[in-house]
KEFIVO-262367 format. One record per atom (N, C-alpha, C, O): y, z, x; residue in one letter. Coordinates in pm, whole numbers, plus 50000, padded with zeros to 5 digits. Example, Ala and Ser with C-alpha at 12.3 -4.5 7.8 and 13.67 -1.06 7.14 Angstrom:
# KEFIVO-262367
494315078051319a 495505078051230a 496705078051320a 496685084651424a 497755070851285s 498945071451367s 500035078751290s 501145080451341s 
***
This chain:
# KEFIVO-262367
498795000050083x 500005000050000x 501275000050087x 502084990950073x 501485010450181x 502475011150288x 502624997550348x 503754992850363x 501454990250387x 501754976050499x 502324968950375x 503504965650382x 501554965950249x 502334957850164x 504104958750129x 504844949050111x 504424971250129x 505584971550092x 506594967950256x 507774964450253x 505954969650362x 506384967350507x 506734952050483x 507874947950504x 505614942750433x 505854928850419x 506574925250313x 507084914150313x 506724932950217x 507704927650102x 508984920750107x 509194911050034x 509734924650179x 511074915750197x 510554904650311x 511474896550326x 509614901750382x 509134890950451x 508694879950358x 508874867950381x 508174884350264x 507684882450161x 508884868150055x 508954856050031x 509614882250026x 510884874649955x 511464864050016x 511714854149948x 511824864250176x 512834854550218x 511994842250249x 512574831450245x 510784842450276x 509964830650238x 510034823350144x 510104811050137x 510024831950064x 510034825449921x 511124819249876x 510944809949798x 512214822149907x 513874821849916x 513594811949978x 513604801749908x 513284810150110x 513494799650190x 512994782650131x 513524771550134x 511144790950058x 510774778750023x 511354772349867x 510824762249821x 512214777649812x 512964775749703x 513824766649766x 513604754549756x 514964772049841x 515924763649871x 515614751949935x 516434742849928x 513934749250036x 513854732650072x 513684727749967x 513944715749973x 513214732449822x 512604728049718x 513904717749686x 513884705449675x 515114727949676x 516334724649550x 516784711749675x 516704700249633x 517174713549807x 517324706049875x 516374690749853x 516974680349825x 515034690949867x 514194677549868x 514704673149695x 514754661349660x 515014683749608x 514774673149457x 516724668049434x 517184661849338x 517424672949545x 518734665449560x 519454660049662x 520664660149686x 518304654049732x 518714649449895x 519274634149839x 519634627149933x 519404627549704x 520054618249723x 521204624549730x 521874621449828x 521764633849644x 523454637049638x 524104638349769x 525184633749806x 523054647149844x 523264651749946x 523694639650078x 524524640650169x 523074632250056x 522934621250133x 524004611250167x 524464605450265x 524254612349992x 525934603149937x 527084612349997x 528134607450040x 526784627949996x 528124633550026x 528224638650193x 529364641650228x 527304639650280x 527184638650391x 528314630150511x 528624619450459x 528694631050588x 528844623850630x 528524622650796x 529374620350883x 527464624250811x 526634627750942x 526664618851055x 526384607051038x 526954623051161x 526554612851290x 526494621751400x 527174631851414x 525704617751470x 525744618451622x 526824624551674x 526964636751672x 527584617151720x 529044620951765x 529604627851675x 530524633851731x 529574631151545x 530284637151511x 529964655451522x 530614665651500x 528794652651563x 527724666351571x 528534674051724x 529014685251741x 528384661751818x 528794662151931x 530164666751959x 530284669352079x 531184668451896x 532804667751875x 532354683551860x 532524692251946x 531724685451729x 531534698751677x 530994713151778x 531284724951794x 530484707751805x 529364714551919x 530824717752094x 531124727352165x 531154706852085x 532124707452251x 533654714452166x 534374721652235x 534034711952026x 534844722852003x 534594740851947x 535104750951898x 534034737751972x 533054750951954x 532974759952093x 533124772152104x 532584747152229x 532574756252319x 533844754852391x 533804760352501x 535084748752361x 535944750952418x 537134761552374x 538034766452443x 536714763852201x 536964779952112x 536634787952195x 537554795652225x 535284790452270x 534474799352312x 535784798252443x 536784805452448x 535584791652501x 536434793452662x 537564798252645x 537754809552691x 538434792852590x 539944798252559x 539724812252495x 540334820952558x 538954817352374x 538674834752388x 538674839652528x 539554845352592x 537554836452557x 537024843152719x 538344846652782x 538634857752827x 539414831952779x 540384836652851x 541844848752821x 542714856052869x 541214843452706x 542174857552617x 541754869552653x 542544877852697x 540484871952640x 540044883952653x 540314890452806x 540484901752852x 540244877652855x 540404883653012x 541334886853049x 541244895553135x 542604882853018x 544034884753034x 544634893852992x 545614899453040x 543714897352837x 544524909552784x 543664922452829x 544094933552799x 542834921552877x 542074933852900x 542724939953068x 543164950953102x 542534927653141x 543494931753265x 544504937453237x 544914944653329x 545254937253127x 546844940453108x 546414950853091x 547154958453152x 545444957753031x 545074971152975x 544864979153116x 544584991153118x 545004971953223x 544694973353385x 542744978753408x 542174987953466x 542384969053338x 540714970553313x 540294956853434x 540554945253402x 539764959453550x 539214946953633x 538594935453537x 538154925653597x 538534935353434x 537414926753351x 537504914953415x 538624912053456x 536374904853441x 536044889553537x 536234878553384x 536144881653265x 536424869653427x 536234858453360x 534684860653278x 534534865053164x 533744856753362x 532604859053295x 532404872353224x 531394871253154x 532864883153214x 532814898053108x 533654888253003x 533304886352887x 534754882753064x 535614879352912x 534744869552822x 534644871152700x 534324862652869x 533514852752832x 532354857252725x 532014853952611x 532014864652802x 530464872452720x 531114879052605x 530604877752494x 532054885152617x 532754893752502x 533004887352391x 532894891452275x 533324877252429x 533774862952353x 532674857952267x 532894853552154x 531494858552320x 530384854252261x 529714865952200x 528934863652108x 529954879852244x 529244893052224x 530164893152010x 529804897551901x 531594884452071x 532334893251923x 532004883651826x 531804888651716x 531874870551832x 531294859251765x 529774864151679x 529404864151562x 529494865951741x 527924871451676x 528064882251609x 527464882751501x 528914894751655x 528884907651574x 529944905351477x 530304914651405x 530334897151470x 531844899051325x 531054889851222x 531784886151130x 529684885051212x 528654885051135x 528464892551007x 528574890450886x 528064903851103x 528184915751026x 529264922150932x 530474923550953x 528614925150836x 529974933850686x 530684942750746x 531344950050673x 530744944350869x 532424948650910x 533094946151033x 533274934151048x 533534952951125x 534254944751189x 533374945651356x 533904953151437x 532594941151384x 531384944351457x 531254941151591x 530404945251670x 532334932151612x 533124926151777x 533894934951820x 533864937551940x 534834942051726x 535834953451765x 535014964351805x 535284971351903x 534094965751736x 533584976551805x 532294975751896x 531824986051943x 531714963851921x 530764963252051x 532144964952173x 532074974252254x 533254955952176x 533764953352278x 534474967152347x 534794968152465x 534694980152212x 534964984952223x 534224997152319x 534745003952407x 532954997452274x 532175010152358x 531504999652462x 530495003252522x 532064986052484x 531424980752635x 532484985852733x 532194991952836x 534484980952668x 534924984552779x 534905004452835x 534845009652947x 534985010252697x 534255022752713x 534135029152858x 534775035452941x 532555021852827x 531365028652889x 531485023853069x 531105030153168x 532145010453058x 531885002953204x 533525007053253x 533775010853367x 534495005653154x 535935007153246x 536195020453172x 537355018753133x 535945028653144x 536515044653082x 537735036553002x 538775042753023x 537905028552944x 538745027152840x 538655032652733x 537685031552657x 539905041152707x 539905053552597x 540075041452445x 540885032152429x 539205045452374x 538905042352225x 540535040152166x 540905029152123x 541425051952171x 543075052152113x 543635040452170x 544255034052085x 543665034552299x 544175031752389x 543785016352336x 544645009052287x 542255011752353x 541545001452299x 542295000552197x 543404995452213x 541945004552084x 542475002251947x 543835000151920x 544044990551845x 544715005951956x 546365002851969x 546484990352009x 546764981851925x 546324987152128x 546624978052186x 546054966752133x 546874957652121x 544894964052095x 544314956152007x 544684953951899x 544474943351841x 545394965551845x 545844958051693x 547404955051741x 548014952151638x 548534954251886x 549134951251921x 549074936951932x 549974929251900x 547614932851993x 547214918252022x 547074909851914x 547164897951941x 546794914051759x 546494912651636x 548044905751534x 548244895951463x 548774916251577x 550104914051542x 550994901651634x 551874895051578x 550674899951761x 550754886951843x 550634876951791x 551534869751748x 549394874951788x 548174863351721x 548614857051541x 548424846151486x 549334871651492x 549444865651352x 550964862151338x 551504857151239x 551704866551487x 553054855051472x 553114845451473x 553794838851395x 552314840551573x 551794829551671x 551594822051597x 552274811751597x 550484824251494x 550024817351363x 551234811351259x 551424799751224x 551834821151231x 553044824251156x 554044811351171x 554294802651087x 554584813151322x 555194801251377x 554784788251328x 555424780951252x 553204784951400x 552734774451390x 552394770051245x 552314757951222x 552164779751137x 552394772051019x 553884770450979x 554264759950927x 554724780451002x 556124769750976x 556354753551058x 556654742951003x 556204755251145x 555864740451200x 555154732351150x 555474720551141x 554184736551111x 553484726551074x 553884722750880x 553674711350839x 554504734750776x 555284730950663x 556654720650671x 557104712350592x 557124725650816x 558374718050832x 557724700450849x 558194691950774x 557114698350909x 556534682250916x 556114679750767x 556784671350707x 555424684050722x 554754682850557x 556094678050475x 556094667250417x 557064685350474x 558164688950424x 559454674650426x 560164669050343x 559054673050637x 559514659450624x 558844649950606x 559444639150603x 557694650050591x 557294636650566x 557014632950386x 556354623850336x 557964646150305x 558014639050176x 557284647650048x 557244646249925x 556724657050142x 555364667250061x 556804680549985x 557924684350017x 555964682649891x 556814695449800x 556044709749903x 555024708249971x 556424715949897x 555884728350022x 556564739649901x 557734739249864x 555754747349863x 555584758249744x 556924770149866x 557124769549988x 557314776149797x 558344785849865x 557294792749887x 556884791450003x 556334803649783x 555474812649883x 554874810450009x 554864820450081x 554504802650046x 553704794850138x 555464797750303x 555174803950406x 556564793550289x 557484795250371x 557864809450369x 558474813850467x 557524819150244x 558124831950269x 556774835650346x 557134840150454x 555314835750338x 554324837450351x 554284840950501x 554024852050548x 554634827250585x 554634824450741x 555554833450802x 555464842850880x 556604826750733x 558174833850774x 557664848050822x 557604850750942x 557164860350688x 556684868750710x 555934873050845x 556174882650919x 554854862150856x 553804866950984x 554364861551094x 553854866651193x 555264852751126x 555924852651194x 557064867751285x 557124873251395x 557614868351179x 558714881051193x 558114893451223x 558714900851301x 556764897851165x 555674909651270x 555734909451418x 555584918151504x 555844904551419x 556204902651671x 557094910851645x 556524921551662x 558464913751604x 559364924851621x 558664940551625x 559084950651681x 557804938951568x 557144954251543x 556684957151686x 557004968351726x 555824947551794x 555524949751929x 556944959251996x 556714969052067x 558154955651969x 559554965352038x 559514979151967x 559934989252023x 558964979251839x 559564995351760x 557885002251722x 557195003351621x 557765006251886x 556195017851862x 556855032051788x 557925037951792x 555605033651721x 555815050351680x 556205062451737x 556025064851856x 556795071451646x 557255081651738x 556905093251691x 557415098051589x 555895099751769x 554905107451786x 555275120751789x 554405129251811x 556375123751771x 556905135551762x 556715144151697x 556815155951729x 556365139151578x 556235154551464x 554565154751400x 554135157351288x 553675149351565x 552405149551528x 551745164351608x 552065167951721x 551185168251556x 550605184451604x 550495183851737x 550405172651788x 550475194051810x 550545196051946x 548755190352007x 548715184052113x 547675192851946x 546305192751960x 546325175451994x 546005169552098x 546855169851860x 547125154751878x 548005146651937x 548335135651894x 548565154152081x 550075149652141x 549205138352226x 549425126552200x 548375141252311x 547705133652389x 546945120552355x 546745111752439x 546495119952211x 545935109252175x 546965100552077x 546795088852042x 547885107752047x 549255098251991x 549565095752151x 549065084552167x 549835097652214x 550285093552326x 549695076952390x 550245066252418x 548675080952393x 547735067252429x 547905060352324x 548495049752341x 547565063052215x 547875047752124x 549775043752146x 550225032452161x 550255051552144x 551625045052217x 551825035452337x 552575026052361x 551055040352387x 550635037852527x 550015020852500x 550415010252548x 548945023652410x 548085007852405x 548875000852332x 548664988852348x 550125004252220x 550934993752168x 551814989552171x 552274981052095x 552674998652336x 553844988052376x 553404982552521x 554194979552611x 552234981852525x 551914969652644x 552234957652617x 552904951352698x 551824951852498x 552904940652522x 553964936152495x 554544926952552x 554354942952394x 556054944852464x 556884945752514x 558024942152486x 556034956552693x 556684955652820x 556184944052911x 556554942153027x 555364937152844x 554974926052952x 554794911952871x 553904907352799x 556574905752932x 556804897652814x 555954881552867x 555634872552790x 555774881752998x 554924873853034x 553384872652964x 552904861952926x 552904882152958x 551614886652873x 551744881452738x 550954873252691x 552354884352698x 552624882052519x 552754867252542x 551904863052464x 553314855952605x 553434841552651x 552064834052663x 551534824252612x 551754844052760x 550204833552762x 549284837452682x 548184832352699x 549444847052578x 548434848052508x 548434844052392x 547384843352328x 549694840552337x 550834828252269x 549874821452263x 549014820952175x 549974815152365x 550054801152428x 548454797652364x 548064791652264x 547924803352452x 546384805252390x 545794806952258x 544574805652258x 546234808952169x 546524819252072x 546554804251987x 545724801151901x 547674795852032x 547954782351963x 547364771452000x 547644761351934x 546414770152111x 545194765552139x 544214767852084x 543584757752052x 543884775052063x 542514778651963x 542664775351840x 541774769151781x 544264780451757x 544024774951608x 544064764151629x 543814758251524x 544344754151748x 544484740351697x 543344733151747x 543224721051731x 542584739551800x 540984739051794x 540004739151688x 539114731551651x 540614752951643x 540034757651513x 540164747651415x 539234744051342x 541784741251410x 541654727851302x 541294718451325x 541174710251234x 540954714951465x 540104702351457x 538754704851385x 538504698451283x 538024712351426x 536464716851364x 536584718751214x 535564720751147x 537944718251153x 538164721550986x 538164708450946x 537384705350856x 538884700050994x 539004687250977x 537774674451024x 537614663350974x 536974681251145x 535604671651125x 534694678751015x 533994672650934x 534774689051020x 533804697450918x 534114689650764x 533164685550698x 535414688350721x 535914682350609x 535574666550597x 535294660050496x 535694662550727x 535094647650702x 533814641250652x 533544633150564x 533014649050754x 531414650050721x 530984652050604x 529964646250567x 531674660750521x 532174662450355x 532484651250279x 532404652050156x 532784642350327x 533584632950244x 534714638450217x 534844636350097x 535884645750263x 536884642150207x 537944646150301x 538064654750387x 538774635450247x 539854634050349x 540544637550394x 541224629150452x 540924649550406x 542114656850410x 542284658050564x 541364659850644x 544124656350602x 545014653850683x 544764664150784x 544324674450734x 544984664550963x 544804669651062x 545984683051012x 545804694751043x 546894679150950x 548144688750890x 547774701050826x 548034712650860x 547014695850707x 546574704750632x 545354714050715x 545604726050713x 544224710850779x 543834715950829x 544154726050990x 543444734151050x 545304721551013x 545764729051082x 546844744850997x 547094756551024x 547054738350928x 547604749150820x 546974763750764x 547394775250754x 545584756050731x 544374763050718x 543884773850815x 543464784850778x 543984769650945x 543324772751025x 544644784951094x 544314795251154x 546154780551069x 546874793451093x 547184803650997x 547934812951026x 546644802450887x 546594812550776x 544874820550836x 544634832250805x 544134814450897x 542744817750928x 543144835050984x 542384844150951x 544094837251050x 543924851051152x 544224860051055x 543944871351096x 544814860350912x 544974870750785x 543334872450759x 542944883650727x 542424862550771x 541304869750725x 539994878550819x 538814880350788x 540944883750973x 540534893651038x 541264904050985x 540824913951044x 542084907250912x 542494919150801x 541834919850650x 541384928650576x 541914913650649x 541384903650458x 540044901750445x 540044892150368x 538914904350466x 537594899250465x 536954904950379x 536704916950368x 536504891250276x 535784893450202x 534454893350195x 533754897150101x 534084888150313x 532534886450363x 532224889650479x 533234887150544x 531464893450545x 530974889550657x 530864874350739x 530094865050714x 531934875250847x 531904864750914x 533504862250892x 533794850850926x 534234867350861x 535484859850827x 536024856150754x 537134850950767x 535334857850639x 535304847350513x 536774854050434x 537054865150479x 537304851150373x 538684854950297x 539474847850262x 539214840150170x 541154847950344x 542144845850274x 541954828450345x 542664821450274x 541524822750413x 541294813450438x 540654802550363x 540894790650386x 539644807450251x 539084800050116x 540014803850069x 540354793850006x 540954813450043x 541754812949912x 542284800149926x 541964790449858x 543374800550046x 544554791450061x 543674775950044x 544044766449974x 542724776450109x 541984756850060x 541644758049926x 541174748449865x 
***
């Protein structure tokens, strides 16, 4: 009785599994018509994928040094791939592997981690911010109606970078908790004092979403449908609200809303 119920959910996803080739083989014409599959296009997918992967790595590496952590290219790298796999998971599961790796290997204090990280967070969603006003302003000229929420929307995540200058003030937090308000102070005007830092991680930052929209836009093709390198770049800078916003595991959120 015990081994049976051991196999029971082995059981189910078999079954699950052999359901869904079922529904698949009795609608592989639809499937077929709406496909739009090739080779190369597999190939595009696959090399933007690993050049997402590289540009993390380098994020990671840059900002973790700033944290004055030795981290190598290759740690950033792995992290990169370590957070990809754990933000899978129904919660936030990269933040916290990366968190008890730098831990355990660089004594990076948890307050310290976390501040500064959601310092890097608030970066990333200017960055974004920017680049979808840029990218409404082209829409805009080339003739498209552009909804006002959508410009107060950016505008908004844009204008968060000011918050990197005005850290908290820890003053009227209990004496027991002076030391660990301290460090998260500590982890969230690093980049604020290092305006070079905040630049290249910019920089990077707007490399990847525009990575990210290429892979939205072959992904959409292969779909059959057409939609503009614009729009999918649009997409893809509203994408960093749904590392706050997640409605699923993996990312999933305010990013289906807006398509």
């Amino acid at each position: 009785m015990a081994r049976a119920r051991r196999l029971l959910p082995y059981l189910i996803l078999l079954a699950a599994l052999v359901i869904f080739g079922l529904y698949l083989a009795a609608n592989a014409d639809r499937y077929r018509a709406l496909l739009d599959l090739s080779v190369a296009g597999i190939f595009y997918l696959i090399l933007l994928s690993l050049l997402f992967w590289v540009v993390n790595g380098l994020i990671n590496t840059l900002f973790y040094r700033g944290l004055n952590t030795p981290v190598t290219l290759h740690e950033g790298l792995g992290l990169a791939a370590v957070n990809t796999l754990a933000n899978q998971l129904p919660f936030a599961g990269g933040l916290v592997a990366k968190g008890i790796y730098l831990k355990q290997r660089y004594r990076l204090t948890y307050a310290r981690y976390l501040s500064a990280t959601a310092a890097l967070y608030v970066c990333f969603v200017a960055a974004n911010g920017a680049l979808g006003l840029f990218v409404l302003g082209y829409m805009q000229w080339r003739g498209a109606t552009v909804p006002a929420i959508l410009w107060a929307g950016f505008a908004l995540m844009t204008a968060v970078l000011a918050t990197l200058w005005l850290p908290p003030r820890p003053g009227w937090i209990p004496t027991r908790w002076r030391q660990r308000s301290a460090q998260l102070v500590e982890g969230w005007g690093i980049l604020g004092r290092n305006g070079q830092l905040v630049r290249q991680l910019t920089g990077l930052q707007i490399v990847m979403t525009a990575l990210f929209a290429a892979r939205f836009w072959l992904a959409f093709h292969m779909l059959s449908q057409p939609v503009s390198y614009a729009d999918c770049l649009l997409f893809a800078a509203a994408t960093v609200l749904s590392r706050l916003v997640s409605l699923a595991p993996g990312g999933l959120g305010v990013r289906e809303g807006i398509v």
